[in-house]
C-alpha positions as CSV (number, residue, x, y, z in Angstrom):
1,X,-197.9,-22.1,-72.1
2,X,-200.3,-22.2,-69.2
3,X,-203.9,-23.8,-70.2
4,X,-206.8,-22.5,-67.6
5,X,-210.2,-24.3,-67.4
6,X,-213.1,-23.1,-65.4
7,X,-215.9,-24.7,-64.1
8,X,-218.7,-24.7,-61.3
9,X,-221.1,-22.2,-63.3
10,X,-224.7,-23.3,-63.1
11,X,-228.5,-22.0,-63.1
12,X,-229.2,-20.7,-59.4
13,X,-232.0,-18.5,-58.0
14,X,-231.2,-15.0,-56.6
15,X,-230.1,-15.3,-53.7
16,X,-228.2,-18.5,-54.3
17,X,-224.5,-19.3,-54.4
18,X,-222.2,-20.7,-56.6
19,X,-218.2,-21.4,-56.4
20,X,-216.7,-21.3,-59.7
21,X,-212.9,-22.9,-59.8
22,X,-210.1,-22.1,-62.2
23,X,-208.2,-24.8,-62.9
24,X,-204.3,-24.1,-64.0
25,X,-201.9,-26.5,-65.8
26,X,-198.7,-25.0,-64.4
27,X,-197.6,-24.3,-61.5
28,X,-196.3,-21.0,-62.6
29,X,-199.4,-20.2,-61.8
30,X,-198.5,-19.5,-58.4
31,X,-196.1,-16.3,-59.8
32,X,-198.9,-14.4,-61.2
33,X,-201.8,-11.6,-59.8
34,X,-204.8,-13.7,-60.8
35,X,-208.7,-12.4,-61.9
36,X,-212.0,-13.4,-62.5
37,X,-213.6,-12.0,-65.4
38,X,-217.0,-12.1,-66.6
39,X,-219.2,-11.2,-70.1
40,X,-223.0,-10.3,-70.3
41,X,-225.1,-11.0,-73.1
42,X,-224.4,-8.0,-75.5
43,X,-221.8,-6.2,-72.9
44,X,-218.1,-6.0,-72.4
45,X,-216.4,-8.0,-70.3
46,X,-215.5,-7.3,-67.2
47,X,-212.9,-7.2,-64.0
48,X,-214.5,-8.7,-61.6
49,X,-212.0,-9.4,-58.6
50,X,-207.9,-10.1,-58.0
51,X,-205.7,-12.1,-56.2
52,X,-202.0,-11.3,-55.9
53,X,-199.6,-14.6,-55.6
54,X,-199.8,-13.3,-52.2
55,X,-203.7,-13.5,-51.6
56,X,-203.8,-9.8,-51.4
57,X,-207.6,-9.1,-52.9
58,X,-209.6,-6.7,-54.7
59,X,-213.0,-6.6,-56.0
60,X,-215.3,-4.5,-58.8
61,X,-217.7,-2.2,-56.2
62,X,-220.7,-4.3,-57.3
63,X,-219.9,-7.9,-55.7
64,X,-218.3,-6.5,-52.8
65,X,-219.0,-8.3,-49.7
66,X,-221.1,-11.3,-51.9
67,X,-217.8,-12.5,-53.8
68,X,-214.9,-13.8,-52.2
69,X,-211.6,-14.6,-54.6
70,X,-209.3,-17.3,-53.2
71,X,-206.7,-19.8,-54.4
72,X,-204.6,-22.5,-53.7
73,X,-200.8,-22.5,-55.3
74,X,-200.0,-25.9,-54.6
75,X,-202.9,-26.9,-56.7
76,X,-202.9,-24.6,-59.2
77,X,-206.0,-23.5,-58.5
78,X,-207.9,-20.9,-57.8
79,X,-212.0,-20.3,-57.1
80,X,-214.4,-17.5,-56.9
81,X,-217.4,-18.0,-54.2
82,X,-220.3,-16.0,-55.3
83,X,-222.9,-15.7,-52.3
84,X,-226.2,-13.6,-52.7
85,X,-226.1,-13.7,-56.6
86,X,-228.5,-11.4,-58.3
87,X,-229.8,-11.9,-62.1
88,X,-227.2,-8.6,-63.2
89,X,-224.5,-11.3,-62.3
90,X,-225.6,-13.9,-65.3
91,X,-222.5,-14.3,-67.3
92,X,-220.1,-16.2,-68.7
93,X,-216.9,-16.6,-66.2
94,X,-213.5,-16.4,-67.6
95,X,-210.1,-16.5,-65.2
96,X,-207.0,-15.0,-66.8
97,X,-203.8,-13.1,-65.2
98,X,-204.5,-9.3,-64.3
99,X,-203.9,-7.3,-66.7
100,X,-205.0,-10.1,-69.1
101,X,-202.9,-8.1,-71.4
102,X,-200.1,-10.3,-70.1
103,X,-202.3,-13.4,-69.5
104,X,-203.0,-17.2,-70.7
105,X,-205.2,-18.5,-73.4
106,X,-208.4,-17.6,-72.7
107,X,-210.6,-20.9,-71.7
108,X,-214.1,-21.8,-72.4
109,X,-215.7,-19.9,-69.6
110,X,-218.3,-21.0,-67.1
111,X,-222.1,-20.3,-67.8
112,X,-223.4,-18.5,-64.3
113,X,-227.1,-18.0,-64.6
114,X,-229.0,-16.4,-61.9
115,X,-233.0,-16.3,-62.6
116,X,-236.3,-17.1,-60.8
């Protein structure tokens, strides 16, 4: 079973940046279309971009050109750069496979907190 662990969250003030990494234990890994997710306080959690096993890449209309999903198959691991956060992108960041439906254990997350 494929174990994921996030990390690079942080408190940063709008307009800040951030690179979160995803952190796989297999390198199955490499087979899968890959996404960042993320939860609000009190909201639903959300898609927030993809990345095929080929690097193809998609993204949820509100961090277009701010976000950019990458990753690296011969580490297992992939990252999310988050450039020109706002406060409406605080949340907790979860990766998983896309549809998560199909995906790991879900790992701890990684706090992202954007305030002044």
């Amino acid at each position: 079973q494929v174990q994921v662990v996030e990390s690079g969250g942080g408190l940063v003030q709008p307009g800040g940046s951030l690179r979160l990494s995803c952190a796989a234990s297999e390198s199955i890994f490499r087979l899968f279309t890959m996404a960042w997710y993320r939860q609000a306080p009190g909201k639903q959690r959300e898609l927030v971009a993809t990345i095929t096993s080929g690097g193809d890449t998609d993204y949820v209309d509100s961090v277009k050109g701010r976000f950019t999903i990458s990753r690296d198959n011969a580490e297992n691991t992939m990252y999310l750069q988050m450039n020109s956060l706002k406060p409406e992108d605080t949340a907790v960041y979860y990766c998983n496979r896309n549809p998560s439906t199909y995906g790991f254990a879900w790992g701890q997350g990684t706090q992202v907190t954007v305030s002044s």
